[in-house]
C-alpha positions in Angstrom: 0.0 0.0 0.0 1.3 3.0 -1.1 0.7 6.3 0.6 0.4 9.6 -0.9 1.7 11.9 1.8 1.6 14.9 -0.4 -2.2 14.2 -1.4 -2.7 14.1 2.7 -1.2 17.7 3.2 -2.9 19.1 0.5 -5.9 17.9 2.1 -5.1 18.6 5.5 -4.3 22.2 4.0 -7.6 22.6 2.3 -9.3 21.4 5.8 -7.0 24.2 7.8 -7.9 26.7 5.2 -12.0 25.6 5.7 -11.9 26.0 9.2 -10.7 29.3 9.1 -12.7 30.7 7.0 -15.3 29.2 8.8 -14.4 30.6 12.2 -14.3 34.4 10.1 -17.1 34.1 8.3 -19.3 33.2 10.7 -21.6 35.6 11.9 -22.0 36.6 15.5 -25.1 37.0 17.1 -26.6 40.6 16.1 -29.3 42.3 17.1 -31.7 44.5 15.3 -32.8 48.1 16.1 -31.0 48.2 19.8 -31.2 50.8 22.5 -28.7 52.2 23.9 -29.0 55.6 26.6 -32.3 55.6 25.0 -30.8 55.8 21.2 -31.8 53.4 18.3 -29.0 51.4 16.5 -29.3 48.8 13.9 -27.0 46.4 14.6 -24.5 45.7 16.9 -22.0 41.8 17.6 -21.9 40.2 20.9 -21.2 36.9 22.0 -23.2 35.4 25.0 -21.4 35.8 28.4 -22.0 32.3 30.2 -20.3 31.8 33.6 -21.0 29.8 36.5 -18.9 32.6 39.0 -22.1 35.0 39.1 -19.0 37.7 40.6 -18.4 38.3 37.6 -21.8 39.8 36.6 -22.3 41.8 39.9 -21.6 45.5 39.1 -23.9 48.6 38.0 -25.2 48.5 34.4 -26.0 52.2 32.8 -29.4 51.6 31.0 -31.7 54.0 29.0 -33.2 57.6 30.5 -36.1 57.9 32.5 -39.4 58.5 30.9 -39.8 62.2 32.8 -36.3 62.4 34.1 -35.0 64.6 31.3 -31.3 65.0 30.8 -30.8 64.0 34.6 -32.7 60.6 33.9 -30.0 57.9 33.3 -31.3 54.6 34.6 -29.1 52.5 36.3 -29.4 48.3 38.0 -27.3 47.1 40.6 -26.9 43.7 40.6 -25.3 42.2 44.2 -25.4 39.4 46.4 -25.6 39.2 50.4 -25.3 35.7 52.4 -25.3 34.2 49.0 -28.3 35.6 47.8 -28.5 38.0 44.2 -30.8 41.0 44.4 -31.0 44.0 42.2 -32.5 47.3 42.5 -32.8 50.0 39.8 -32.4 54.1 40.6 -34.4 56.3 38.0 -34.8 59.8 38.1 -38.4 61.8 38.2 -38.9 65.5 37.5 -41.2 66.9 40.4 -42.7 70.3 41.0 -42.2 70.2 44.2 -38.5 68.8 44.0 -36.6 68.9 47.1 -34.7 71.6 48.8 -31.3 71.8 46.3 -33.3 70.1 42.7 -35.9 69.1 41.2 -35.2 65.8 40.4 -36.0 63.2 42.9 -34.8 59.6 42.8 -37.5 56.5 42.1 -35.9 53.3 43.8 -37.3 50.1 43.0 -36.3 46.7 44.6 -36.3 43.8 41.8 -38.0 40.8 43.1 -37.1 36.9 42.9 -33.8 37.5 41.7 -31.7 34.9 40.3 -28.9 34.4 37.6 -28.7 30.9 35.7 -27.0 30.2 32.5 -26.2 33.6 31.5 -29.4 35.2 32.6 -30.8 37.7 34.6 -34.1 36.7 35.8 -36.2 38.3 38.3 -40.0 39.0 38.2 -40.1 42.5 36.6 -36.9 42.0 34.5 -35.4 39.3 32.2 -32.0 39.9 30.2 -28.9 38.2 29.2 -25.4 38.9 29.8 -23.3 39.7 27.0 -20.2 40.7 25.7 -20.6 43.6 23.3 -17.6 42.9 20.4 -17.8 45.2 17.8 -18.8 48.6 16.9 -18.8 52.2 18.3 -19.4 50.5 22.1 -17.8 47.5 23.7 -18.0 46.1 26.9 -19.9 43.8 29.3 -23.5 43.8 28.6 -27.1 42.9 29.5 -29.2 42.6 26.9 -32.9 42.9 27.9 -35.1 40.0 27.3 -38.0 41.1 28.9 -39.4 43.9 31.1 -42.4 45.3 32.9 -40.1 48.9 33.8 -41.7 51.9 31.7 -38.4 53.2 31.3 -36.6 50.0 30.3 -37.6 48.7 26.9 -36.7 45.0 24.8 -33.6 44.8 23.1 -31.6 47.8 25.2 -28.2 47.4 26.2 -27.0 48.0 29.6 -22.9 48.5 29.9 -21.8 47.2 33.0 -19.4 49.6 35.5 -18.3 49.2 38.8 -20.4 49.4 41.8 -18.6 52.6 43.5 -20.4 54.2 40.1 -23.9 53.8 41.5 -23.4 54.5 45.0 -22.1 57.9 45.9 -20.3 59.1 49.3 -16.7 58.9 51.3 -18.3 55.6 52.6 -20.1 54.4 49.4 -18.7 50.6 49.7 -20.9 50.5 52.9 -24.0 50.0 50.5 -22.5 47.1 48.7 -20.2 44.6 50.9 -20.5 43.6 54.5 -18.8 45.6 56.7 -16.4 44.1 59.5 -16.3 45.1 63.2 -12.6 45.1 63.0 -12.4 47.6 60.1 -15.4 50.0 61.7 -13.3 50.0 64.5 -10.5 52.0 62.6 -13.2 55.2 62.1 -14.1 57.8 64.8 -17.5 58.0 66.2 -18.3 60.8 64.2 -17.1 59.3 60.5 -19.5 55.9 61.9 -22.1 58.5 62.4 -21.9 59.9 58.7 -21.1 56.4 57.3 -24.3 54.9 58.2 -26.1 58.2 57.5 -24.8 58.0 54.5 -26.8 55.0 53.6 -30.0 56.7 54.3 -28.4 59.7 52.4 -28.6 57.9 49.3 -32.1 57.4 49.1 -33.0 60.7 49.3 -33.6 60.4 52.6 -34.8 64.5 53.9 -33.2 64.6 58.2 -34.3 65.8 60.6 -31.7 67.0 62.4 -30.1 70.2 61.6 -26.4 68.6 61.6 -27.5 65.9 59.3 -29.5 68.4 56.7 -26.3 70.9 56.9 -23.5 67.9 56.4 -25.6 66.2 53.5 -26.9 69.5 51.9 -23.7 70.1 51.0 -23.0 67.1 48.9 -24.0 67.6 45.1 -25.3 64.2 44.7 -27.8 64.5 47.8 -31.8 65.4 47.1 -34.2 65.3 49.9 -37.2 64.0 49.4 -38.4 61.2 51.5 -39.5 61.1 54.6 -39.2 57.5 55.3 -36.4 54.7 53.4 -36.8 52.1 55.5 -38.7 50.0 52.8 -36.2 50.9 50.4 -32.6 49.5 52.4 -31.3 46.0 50.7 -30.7 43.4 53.8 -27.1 43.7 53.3 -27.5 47.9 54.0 -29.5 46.8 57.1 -27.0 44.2 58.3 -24.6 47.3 58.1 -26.4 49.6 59.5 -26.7 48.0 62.7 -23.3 46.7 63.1 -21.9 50.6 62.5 -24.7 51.8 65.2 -23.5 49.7 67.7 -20.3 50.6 67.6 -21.2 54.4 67.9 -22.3 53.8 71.3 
């Protein structure tokens, strides 16, 4: 039996050659007329962005504007975990007559409910989406790509870049929103910087005090609007964890 060797790497060429053009020629996954900040595209590449870490997906992701938020009204979703557990909340902007003290804008917090990620996915009862990795084009970056939504101001097909945490909450203290805080770090901070670390938390809610040092301290931060009387509903569980921990240390 003779063999050809020469006929075997042409062929083995030809197949190398195949594959390749294959693997360029493919198309990626596109999708028609996109949103992104609340402006239509037509197409945009992105492969899906499956892992089984769920880390990796926890950040802030910069969505569309509010429907009467004006040019103050980006919409942003944190995505988190505590004790294991992913929730999500979403901070939109509303344009009131009444405003608070320093703007007119007030903040509309809403708390996502039976949150989970599987597969790629963002699931949770008023929003579905999938995470993906944006390839191509004028904007690249981690994604989620909405599936599904009941949010007025969040609509199919929109694009939500992910950043990091620190870039939805504000403050010195901002991280005390979004890890759990340790009594042997707290211990490191004065009374007073525990007092304006957990008011802080309540700060970023709009929350309007009622003392004259708080209003003072907190009027003089830019990203600060009074308008609620009452957060309580609004904390996540981690925030209330913290909160408590930092209060009774200030004692």
């Amino acid at each position: 039996m003779i063999i050809n060797t020469k006929a075997i790497k042409n062929r083995m060429s030809k197949l190398i050659t195949l594959f390749i053009l294959l693997a360029v020629l493919t198309p990626k996954a596109k999708c028609q007329n996109f949103t992104i900040s609340g402006v239509e595209y037509k197409d945009v590449a992105f492969n899906e962005d499956v892992h089984e870490d769920i880390s990796r997906y926890l950040g802030s992701y910069v969505l569309g504007k509010s429907k009467n938020g004006g040019s103050e009204g980006i919409v942003r979703l944190m995505i988190n975990t505590f004790e294991g557990e992913v929730f999500a909340q979403i901070r939109e902007f509303e344009y009131t007559v009444e405003g608070g003290r320093s703007n007119p804008y007030k903040h509309i917090f809403t708390n996502l409910t039976n949150v989970r990620i599987n597969s790629g996915w963002f699931i949770s009862s008023e929003l579905v989406g999938r995470f993906v990795d944006v390839t191509e084009g004028e904007f690249k970056g981690k994604a989620l790509l909405i599936d599904k939504s009941s949010i007025e101001s969040i609509v199919k097909n929109e694009f939500g870049f992910k950043t990091g945490l620190n870039e939805y909450y504000k403050g010195w203290y901002h991280f005390a929103s979004y890890r759990s805080l340790t009594e042997k770090e707290l211990r490191l901070y004065s009374k007073e910087e525990l007092q304006i670390m957990r008011n802080e938390i309540f700060a970023r809610y709009d929350y309007d005090f009622k003392t004259e040092k708080m209003q003072e301290y907190f009027d003089r931060m830019g990203w600060h609007v009074p308008n609620y009387s009452n957060v309580n509903d609004l904390l996540t569980e981690l925030e209330i964890r913290n909160i408590n921990l930092i209060r009774s240390l200030e004692k």
